[in-house]
RODO-2510 file (C-alpha; in nm, 4 decimals, decimal comma):
residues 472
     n   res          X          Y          Z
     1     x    12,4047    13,6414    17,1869
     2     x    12,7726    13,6250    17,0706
     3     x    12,6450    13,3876    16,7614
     4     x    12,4127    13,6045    16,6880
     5     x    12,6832    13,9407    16,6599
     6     x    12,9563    13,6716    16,4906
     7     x    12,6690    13,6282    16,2101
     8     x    12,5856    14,0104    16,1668
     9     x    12,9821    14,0351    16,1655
    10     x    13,0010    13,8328    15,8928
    11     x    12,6956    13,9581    15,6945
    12     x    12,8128    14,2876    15,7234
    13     x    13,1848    14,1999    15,6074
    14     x    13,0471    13,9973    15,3265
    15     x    12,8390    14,3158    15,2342
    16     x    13,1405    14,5188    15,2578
    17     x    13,3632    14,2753    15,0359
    18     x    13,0439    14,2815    14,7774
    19     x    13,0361    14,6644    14,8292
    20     x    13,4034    14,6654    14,6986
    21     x    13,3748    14,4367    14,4301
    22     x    13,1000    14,6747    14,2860
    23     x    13,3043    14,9825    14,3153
    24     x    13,6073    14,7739    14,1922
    25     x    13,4331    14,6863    13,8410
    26     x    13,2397    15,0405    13,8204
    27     x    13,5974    15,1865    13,8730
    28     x    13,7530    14,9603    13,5908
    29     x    13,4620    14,8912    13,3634
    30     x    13,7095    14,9483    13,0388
    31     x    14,0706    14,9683    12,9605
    32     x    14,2157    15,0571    12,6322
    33     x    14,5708    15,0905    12,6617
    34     x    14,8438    15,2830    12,4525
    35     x    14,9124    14,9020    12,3061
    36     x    14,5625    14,8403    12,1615
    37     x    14,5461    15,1837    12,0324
    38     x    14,8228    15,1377    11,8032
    39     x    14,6955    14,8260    11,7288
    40     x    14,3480    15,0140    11,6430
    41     x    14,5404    15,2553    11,4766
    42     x    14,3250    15,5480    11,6304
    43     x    14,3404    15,7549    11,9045
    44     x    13,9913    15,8830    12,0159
    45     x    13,9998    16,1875    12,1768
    46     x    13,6986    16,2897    12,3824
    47     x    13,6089    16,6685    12,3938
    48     x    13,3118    16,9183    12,4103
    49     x    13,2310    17,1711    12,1267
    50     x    13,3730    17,5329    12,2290
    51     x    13,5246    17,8285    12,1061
    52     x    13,8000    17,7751    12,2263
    53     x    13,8751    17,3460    12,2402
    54     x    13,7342    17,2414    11,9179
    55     x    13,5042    17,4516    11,6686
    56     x    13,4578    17,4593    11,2565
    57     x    13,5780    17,8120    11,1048
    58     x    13,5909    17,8908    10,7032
    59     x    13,6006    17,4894    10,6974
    60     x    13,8633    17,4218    10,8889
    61     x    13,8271    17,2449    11,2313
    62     x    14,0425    17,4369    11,5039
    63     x    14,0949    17,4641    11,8751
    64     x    14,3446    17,4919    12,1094
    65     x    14,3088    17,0829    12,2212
    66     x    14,2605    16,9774    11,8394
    67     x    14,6188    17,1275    11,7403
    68     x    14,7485    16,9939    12,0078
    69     x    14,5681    16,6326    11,9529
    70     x    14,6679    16,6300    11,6048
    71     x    15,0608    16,6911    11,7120
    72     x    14,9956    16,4371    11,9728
    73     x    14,8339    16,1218    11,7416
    74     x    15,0994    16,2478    11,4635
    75     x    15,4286    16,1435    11,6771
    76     x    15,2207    15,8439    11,8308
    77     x    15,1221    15,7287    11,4332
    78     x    14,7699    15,7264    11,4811
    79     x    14,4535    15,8562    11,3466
    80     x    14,2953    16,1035    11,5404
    81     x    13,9356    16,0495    11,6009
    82     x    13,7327    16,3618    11,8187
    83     x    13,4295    16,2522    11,9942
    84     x    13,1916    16,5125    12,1162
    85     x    13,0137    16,5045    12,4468
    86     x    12,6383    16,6849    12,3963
    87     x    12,6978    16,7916    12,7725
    88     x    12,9678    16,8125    12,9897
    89     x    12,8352    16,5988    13,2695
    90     x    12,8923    16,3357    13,0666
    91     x    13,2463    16,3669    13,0430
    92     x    13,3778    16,1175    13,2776
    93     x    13,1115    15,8653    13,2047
    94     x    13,2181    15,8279    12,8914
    95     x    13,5459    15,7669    12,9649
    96     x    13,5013    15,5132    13,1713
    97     x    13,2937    15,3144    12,9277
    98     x    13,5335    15,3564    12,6630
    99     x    13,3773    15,5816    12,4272
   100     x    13,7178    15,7744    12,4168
   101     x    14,0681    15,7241    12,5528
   102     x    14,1393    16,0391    12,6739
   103     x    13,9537    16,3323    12,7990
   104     x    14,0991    16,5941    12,6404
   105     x    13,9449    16,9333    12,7639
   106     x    14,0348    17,2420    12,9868
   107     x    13,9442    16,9903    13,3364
   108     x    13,9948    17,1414    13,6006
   109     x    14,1912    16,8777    13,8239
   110     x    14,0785    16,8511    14,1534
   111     x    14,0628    16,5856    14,4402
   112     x    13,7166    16,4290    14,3422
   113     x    13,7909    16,4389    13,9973
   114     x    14,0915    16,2336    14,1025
   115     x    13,9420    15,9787    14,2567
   116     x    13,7587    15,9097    13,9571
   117     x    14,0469    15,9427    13,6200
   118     x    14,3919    15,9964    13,6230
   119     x    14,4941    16,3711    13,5092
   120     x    14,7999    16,4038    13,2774
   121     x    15,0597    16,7123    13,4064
   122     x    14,9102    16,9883    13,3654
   123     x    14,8117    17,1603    13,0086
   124     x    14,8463    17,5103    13,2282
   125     x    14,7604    17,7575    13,5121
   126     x    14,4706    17,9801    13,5680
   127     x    14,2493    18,1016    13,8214
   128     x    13,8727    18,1195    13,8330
   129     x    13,6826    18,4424    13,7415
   130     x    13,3467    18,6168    13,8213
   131     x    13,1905    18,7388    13,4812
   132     x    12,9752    19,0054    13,5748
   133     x    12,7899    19,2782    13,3322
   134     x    12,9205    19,6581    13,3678
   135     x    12,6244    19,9058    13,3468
   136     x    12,4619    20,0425    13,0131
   137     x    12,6185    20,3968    13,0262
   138     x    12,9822    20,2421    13,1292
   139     x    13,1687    20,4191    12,8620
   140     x    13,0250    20,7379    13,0409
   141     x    13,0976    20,6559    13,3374
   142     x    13,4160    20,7527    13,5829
   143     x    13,6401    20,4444    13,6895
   144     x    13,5055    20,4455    14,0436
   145     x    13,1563    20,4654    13,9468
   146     x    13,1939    20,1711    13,7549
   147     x    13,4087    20,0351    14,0016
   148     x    13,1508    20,0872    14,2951
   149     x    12,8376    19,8740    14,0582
   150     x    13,0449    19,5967    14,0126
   151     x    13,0848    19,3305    14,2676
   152     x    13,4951    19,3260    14,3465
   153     x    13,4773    19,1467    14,6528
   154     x    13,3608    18,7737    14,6601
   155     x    13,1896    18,8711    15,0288
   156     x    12,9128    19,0730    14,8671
   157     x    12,8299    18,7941    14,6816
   158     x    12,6640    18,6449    14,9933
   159     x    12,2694    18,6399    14,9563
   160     x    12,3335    18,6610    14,5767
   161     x    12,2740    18,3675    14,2741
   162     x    12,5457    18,3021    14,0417
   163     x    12,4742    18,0571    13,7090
   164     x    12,7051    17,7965    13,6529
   165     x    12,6854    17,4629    13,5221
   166     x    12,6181    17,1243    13,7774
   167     x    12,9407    16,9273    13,8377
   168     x    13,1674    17,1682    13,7192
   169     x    13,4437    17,2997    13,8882
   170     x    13,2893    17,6332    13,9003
   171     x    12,9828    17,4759    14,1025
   172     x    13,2312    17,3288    14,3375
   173     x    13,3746    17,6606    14,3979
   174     x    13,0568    17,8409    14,4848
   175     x    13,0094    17,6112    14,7531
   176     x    13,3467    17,6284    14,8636
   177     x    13,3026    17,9869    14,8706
   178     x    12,9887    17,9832    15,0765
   179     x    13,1571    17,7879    15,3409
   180     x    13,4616    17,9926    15,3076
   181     x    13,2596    18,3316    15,3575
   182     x    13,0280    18,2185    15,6385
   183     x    12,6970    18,2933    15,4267
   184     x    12,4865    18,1366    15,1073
   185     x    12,5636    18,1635    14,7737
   186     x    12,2863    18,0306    14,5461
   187     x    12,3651    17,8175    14,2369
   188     x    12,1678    17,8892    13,9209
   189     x    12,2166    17,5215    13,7528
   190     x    12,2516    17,5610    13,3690
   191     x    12,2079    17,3015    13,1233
   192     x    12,6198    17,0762    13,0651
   193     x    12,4903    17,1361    12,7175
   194     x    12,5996    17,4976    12,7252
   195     x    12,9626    17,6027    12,6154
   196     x    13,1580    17,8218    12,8610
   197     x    13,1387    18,0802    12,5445
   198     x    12,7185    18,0461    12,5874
   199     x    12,7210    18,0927    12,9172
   200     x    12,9331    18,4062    12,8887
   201     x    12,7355    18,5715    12,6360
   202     x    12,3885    18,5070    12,8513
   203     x    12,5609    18,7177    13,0759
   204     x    12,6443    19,0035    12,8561
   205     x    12,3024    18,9413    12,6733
   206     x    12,1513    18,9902    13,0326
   207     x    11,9862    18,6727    13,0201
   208     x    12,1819    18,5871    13,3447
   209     x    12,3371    18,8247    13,6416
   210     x    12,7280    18,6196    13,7023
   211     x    12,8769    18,3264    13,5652
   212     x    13,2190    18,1584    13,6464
   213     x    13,5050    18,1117    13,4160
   214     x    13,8797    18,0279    13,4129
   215     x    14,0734    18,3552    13,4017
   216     x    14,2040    18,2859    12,9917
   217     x    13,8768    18,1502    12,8670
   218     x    13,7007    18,4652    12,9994
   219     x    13,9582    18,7410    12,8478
   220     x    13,9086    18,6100    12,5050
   221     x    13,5674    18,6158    12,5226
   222     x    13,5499    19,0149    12,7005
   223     x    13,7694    19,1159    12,4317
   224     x    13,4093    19,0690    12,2215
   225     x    13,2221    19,1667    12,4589
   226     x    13,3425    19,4866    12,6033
   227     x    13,1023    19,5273    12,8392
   228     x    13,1871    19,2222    13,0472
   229     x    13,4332    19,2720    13,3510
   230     x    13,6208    18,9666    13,4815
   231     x    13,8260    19,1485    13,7288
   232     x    13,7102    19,0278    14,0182
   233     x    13,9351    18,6860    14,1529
   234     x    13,7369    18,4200    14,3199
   235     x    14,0006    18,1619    14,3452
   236     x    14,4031    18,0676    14,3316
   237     x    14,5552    17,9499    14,0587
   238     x    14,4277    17,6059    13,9483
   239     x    14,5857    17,3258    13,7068
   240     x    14,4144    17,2373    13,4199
   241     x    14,4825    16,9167    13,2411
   242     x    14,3352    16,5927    13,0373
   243     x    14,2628    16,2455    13,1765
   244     x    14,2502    15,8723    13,1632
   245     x    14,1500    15,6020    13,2689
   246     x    14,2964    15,4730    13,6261
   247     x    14,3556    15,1566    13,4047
   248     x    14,5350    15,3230    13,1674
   249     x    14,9241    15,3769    13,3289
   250     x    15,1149    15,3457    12,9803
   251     x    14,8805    15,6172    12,7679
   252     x    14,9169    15,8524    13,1087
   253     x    15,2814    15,7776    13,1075
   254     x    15,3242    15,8764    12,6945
   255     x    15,0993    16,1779    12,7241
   256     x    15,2712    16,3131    13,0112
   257     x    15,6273    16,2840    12,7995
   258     x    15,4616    16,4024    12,4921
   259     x    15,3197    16,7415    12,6817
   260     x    15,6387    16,8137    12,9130
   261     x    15,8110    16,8049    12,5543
   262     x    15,5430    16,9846    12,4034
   263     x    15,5459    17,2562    12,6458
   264     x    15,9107    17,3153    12,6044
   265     x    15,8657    17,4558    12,2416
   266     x    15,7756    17,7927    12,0558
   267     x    15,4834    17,5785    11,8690
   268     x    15,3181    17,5322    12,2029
   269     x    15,3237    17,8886    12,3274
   270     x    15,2329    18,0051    11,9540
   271     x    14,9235    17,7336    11,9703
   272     x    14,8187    17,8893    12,3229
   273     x    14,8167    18,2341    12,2249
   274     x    14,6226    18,1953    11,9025
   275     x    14,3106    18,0901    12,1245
   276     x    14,3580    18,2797    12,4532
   277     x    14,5655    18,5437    12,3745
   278     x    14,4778    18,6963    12,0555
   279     x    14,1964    18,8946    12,1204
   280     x    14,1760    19,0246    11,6809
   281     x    14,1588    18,6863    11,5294
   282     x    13,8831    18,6193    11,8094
   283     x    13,6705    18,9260    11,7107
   284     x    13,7300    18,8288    11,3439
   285     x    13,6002    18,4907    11,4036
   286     x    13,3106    18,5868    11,6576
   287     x    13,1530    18,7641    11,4001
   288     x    13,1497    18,4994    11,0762
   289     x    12,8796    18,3816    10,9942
   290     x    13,1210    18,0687    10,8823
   291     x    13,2096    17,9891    11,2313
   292     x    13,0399    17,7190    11,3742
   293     x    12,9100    17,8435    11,6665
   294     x    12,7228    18,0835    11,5193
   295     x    12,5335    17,9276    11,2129
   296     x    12,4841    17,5856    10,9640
   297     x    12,7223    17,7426    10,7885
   298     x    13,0702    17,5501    10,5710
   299     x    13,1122    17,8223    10,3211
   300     x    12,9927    18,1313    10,1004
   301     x    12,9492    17,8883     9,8567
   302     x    12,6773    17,6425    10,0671
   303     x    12,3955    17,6859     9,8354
   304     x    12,5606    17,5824     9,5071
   305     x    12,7339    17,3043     9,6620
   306     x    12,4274    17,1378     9,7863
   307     x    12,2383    17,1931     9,4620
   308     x    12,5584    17,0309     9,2467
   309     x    12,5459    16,7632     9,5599
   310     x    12,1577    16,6913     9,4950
   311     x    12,2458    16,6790     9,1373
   312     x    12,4998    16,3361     9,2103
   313     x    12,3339    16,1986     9,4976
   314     x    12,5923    16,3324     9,7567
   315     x    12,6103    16,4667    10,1093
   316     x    12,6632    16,7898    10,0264
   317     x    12,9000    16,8415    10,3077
   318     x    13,1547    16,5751    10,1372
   319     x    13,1556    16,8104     9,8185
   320     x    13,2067    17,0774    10,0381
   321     x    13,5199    16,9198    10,1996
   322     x    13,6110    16,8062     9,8591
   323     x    13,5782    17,1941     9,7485
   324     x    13,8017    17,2748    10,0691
   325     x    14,0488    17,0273     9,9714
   326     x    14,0761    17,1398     9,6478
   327     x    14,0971    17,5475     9,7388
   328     x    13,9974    17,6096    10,0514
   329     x    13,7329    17,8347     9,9245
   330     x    13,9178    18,0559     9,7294
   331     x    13,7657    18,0916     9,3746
   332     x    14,0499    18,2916     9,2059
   333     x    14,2888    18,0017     9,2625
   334     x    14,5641    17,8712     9,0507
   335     x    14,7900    17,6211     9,1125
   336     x    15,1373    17,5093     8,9809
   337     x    14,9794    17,2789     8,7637
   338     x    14,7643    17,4668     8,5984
   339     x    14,4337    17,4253     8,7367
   340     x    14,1721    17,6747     8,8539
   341     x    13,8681    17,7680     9,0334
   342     x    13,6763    17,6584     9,3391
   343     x    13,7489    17,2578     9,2032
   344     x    14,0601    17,3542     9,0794
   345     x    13,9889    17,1909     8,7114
   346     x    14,2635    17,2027     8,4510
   347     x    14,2155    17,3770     8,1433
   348     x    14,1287    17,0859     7,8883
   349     x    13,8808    16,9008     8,0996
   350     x    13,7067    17,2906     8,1900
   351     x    13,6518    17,2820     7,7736
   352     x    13,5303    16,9391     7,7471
   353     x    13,2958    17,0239     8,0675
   354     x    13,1693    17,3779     7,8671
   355     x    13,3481    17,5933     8,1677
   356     x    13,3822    17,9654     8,0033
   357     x    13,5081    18,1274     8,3442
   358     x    13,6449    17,9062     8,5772
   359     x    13,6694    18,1260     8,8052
   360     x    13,2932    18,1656     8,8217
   361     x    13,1804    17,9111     9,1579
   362     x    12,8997    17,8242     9,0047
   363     x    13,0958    17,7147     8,6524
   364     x    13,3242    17,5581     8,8807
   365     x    13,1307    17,3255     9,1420
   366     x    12,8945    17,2100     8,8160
   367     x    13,1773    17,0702     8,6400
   368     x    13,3748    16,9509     8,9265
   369     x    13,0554    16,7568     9,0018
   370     x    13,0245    16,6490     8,6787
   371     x    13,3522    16,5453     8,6602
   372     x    13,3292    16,3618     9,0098
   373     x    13,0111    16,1830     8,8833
   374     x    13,1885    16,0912     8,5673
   375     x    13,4727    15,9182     8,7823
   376     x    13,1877    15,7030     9,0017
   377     x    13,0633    15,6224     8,6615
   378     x    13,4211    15,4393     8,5561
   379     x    13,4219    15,2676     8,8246
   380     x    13,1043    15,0656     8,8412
   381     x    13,2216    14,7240     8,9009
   382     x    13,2993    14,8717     9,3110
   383     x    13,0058    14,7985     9,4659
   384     x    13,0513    14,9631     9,8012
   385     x    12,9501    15,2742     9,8042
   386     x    13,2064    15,4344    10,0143
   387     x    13,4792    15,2869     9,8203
   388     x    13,3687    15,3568     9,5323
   389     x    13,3476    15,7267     9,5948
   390     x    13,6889    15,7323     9,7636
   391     x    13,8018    15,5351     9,3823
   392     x    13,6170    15,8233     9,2239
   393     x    13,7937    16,0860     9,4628
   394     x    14,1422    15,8992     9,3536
   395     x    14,1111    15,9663     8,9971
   396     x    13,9493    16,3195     9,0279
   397     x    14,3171    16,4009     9,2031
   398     x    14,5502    16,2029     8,9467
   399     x    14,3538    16,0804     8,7029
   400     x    14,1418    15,8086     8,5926
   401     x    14,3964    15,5477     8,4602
   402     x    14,7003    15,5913     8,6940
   403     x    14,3678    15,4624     8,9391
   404     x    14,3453    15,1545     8,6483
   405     x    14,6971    15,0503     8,6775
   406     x    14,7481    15,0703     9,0865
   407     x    14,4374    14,8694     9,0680
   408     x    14,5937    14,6179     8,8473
   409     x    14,9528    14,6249     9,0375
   410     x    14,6895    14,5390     9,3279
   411     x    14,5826    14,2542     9,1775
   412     x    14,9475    14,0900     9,0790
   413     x    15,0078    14,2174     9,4825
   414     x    14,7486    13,9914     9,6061
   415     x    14,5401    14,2714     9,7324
   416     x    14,2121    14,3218     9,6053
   417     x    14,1420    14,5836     9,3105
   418     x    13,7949    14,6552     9,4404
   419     x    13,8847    14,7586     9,7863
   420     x    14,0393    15,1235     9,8120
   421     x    14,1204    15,1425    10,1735
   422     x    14,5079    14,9469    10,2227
   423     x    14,4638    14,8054     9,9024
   424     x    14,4900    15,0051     9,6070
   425     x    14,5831    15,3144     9,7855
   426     x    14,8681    15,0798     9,8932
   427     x    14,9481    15,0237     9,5546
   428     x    14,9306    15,3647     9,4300
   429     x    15,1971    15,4718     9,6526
   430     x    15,4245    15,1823     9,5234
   431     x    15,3477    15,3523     9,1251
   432     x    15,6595    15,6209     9,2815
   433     x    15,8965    15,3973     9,1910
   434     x    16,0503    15,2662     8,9008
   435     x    16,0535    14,9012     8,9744
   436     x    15,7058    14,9165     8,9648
   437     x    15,5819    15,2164     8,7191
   438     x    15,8393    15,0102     8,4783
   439     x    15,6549    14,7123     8,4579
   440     x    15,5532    14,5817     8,1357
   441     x    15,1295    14,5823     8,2013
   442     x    15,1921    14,9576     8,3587
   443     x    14,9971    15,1247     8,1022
   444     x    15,0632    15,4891     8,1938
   445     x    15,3590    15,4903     8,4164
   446     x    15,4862    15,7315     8,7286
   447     x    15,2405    15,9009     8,9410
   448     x    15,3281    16,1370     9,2621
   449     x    15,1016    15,8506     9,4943
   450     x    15,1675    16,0493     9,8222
   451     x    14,9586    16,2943     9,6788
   452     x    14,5785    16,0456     9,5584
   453     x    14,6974    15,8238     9,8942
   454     x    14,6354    16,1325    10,1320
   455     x    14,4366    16,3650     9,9034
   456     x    14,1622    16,0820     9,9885
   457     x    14,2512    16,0110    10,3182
   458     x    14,2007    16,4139    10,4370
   459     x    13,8785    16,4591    10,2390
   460     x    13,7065    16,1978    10,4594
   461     x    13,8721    16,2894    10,7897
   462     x    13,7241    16,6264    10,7339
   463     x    13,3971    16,5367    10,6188
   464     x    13,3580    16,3639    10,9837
   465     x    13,4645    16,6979    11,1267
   466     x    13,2005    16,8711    10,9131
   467     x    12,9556    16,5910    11,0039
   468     x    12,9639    16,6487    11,3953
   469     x    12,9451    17,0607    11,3330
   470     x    12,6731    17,0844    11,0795
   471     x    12,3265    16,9462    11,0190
   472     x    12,2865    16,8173    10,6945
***
């Protein structure tokens, strides 16, 4: 008999070992340090799509997290890459397999979530909210009558179904407050595909009775929808933060720095209170059709672009981030050089291109695209596609031969004159100075190569902003 329990001992302690091991490498599946991301030279931020994280509006990407993510990878000298999670549940899982390096959204941090990633300090404080719709007739209405429709005591929410979305923090906290009140609260499970800002407006839509949100996140969104109340409190404050991996101690230890830094300054606050405070630009926003929560939208100018973008075998949401680049939409624009329009051509090429008004978008986007399919045509003997548009791109911004001689100062480099990408970019930036403009087969001498080098460079970053936002 004792044989017989010293075997099951050691079957079951051999389970238990095997047990840990599992948990162990599901725990640590991948590790990407602050070391190999400088190495990578890219910081990939993982995120969801929301009005207030990370959104498209008039062409520009914004949020609250992307400002912030673009000061961060700045002072660490990286790229900053965003990658979107389709639904929230998916979050942590994609962490841990090393899709992105940190989880950089309004998380909630609480003890299970802990167990799981490390949080960085905290981004902020809020509190959770009950978003609940006031009657039809409010504006009518007496403060007290109002008052006595409205739930504004968590207790009558007993018997009662609020819509929230699974694994979220506002889940946990309708159970918590079940067992806290003594009596069931039912949990409506919405899709982790829905943004806090869809959920909201189901419930001022009517589509659903009460959601949850954090405190700032619902006040922006009530300023648009007056008829929301978030009054009622359903929790204490909470932090909110990013995460890592439990792996990753020396990112945790740099973000933490950079955000107890970050925190200290006006830019921070100013950041802050552009998405959660400033209930005018919201409304503004809300309601353009150029904001990308609403509609497939870039610019007023979509139509023409993807016509002139069919016309040269482009995505037409490159020329459109060309377009931005070059005006930001604006059609009446001049600049210091002398150029003009939507493409911002100057005045000799607009004649050669038969541009009467360039101020007129559709004048403008033909002959920039012209123009742009001109420059792919000069430089035929790149036979990678990419590169060869980001050549063409390159001479658009400083011309055509100042392109010719960085790609022959390439060449005597060593790099290769058929490669823009740390090559003849590299070698564009070294035509600033006179030791090499001066040199005897430097056909057409100084060019400004700061301005080519990242003209290039922020065309394609936001063209993979505009790819995640908008169909093409």
């Amino acid at each position: 008999m004792k044989k017989i329990l010293l075997l099951l001992s050691i079957v079951l302690l051999s389970c238990q070992s095997e047990t840990k091991v599992k948990e162990d490498e599901n725990a640590e599946k991948f590790s990407r340090d602050l070391e190999a991301i400088k190495e990578s030279g890219t910081l990939k931020a993982l995120t969801i799509y929301s009005g207030t994280t990370y959104f498209l509006y008039k062409g520009r990407p914004m949020g609250f997290e992307y400002e912030l993510l673009e000061r961060l990878a700045n002072d660490l000298d990286v790229e900053l890459e965003m990658v979107v999670a389709k639904d929230e549940n998916d979050l942590v899982d994609l962490l841990q397999n090393g899709e992105g390096d940190l989880l950089a959204y309004g998380y909630t941090i609480t003890e299970s979530r802990k167990k799981q990633i490390n949080f960085t300090t905290p981004l902020y404080l809020s509190h959770q909210v009950l978003v609940q719709k006031k009657p039809e007739n409010w504006r009518r209405m007496k403060l007290h009558e109002i008052k006595n429709y409205l739930v504004t005591n968590p207790v009558e929410l007993i018997g009662d179904t609020i819509s929230v979305k699974r694994n979220s923090s506002y889940a946990s906290r309708v159970k918590n407050l079940s067992n806290e009140l003594g009596g069931n609260i039912f949990i409506d499970t919405l899709k982790g595909t829905l943004s806090t800002d869809k959920i909201i407006k189901k419930v001022a839509e009517g589509d659903i009775k009460y959601t949850i949100a954090d405190e700032n996140i619902a006040f922006i969104n009530s300023s648009y929808y007056p008829i929301l109340d978030i009054s009622t409190s359903l929790s204490l404050s909470q932090r909110i933060g990013w995460a890592v991996r439990k792996r990753d101690t020396t990112l945790l230890s740099t973000v933490n720095q950079w955000l107890e830094n970050a925190k200290k300054t006006t830019d921070y606050h100013v950041i802050y209170n552009k998405y959660f405070k400033n209930k005018r630009l919201y409304k503004k926003r809300v309601v353009s059709n150029f904001y990308s929560l609403n509609e497939n939208k870039i610019s007023p100018y979509d139509d023409i672009i993807k016509e002139n973008a069919n016309l040269i075998n482009w995505d037409w949401r490159l020329l459109a981030s060309v377009a931005y680049q070059e005006s930001q939409f604006k059609p009446d624009r001049d600049s210091w050089a002398g150029a003009s329009g939507l493409m911002q051509i100057m005045p000799a090429t607009a004649r050669e291109l038969g541009v009467t008004d360039p101020y007129n978008p559709k004048q403008s986007l033909k002959a920039g695209s012209k123009y742009l399919d001109q420059m792919l045509g000069s430089h035929e003997n790149v036979t990678d596609s990419i590169q060869r548009i980001k050549f063409a791109l390159g001479s658009y911004n400083c011309g055509l031969y100042h392109v010719k001689d960085a790609q022959k100062l390439a060449k005597k480099q060593g790099l290769d004159p058929l490669i823009w990408d740390n090559n003849v970019e590299l070698a564009l930036l070294d035509l600033s100075f006179p030791e090499h403009y001066n040199k005897d087969f430097i056909k057409y001498g100084y060019v400004r190569g700061e301005e080519p080098f990242n003209y290039v460079k922020e065309i394609f970053k936001r063209y993979e902003h505009y790819k995640k936002f908008i169909d093409n």
